[in-house]
Short mmCIF file of the C-alpha atoms (twelve columns), coordinates in Angstrom:
data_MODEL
# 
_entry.id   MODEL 
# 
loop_
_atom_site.group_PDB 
_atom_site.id 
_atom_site.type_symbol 
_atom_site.label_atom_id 
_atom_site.label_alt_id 
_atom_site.label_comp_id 
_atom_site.label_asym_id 
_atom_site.label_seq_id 
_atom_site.Cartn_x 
_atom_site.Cartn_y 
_atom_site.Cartn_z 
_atom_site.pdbx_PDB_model_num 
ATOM 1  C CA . UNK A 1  103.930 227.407 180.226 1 
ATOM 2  C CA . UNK A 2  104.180 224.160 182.257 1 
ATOM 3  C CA . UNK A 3  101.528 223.296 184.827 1 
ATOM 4  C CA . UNK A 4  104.271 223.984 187.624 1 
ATOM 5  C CA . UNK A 5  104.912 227.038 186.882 1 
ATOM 6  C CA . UNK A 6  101.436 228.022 186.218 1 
ATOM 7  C CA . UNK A 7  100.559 226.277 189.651 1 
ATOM 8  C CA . UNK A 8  103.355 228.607 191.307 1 
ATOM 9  C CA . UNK A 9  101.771 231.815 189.100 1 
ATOM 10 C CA . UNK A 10 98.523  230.728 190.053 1 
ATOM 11 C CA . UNK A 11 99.588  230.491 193.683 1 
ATOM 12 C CA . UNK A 12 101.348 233.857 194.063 1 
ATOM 13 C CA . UNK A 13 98.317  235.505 192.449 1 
ATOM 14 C CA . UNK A 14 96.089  234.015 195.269 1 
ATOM 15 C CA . UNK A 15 98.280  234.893 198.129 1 
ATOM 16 C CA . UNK A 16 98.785  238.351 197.123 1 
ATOM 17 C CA . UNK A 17 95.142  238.524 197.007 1 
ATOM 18 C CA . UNK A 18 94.720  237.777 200.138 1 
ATOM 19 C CA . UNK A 19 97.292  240.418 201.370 1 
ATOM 20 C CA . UNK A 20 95.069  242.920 199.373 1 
ATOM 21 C CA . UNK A 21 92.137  241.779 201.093 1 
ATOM 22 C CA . UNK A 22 93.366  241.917 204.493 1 
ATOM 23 C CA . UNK A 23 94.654  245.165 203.627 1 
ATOM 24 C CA . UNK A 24 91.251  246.493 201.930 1 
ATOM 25 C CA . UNK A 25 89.361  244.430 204.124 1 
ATOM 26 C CA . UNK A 26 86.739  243.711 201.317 1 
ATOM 27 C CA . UNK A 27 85.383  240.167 201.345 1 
ATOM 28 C CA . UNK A 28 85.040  239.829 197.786 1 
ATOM 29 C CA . UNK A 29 88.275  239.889 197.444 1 
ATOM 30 C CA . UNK A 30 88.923  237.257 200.003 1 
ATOM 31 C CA . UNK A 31 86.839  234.655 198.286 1 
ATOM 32 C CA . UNK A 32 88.441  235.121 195.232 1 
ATOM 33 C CA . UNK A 33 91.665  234.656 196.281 1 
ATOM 34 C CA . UNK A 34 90.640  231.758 198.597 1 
ATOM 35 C CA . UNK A 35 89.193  230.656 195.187 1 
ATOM 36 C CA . UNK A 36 92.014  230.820 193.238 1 
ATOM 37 C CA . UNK A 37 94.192  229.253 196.244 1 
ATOM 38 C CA . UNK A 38 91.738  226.071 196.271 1 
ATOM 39 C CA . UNK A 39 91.977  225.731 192.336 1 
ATOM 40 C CA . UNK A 40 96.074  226.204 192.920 1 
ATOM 41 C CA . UNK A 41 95.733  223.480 195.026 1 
ATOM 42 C CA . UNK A 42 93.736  220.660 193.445 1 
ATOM 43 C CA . UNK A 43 95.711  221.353 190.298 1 
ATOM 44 C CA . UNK A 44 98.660  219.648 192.335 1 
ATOM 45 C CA . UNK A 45 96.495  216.620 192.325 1 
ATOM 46 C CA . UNK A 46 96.305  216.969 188.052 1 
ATOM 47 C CA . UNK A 47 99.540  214.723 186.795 1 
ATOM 48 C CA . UNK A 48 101.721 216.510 184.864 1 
ATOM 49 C CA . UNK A 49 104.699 215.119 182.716 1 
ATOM 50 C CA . UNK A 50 105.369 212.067 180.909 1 
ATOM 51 C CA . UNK A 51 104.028 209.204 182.857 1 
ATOM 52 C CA . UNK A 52 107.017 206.375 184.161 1 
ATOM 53 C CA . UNK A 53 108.135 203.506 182.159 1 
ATOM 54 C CA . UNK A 54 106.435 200.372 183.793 1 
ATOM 55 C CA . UNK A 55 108.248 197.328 184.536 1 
ATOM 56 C CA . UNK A 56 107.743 196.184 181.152 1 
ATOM 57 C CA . UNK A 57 109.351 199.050 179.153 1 
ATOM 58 C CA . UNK A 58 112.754 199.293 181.191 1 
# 
């Protein structure tokens, strides 16, 4: 699995929940999926694929 889809799995587990959360207003569940949302985020700060060519290489 590549890290953008697992980013966008990771993503739709965290916002659903937080619609089962609202829903069963339980706040355990809320800071899990505000968890999971936060670690969904700062793996879009991770690089993923092959770095560029530099100047050099081209």
């Amino acid at each position: 699995m590549t890290l953008i889809r697992f980013r966008f799995v990771l993503s739709l587990i965290g916002l659903t929940m937080a619609l089962v959360a609202v829903l069963a207003a339980d706040r355990r569940i809320t800071w899990v999926a505000i968890a999971v949302l936060v670690v969904a985020i700062g793996l879009r700060f991770v690089p993923g694929g092959k770095i560029p060519p530099g100047p050099s290489q081209q």
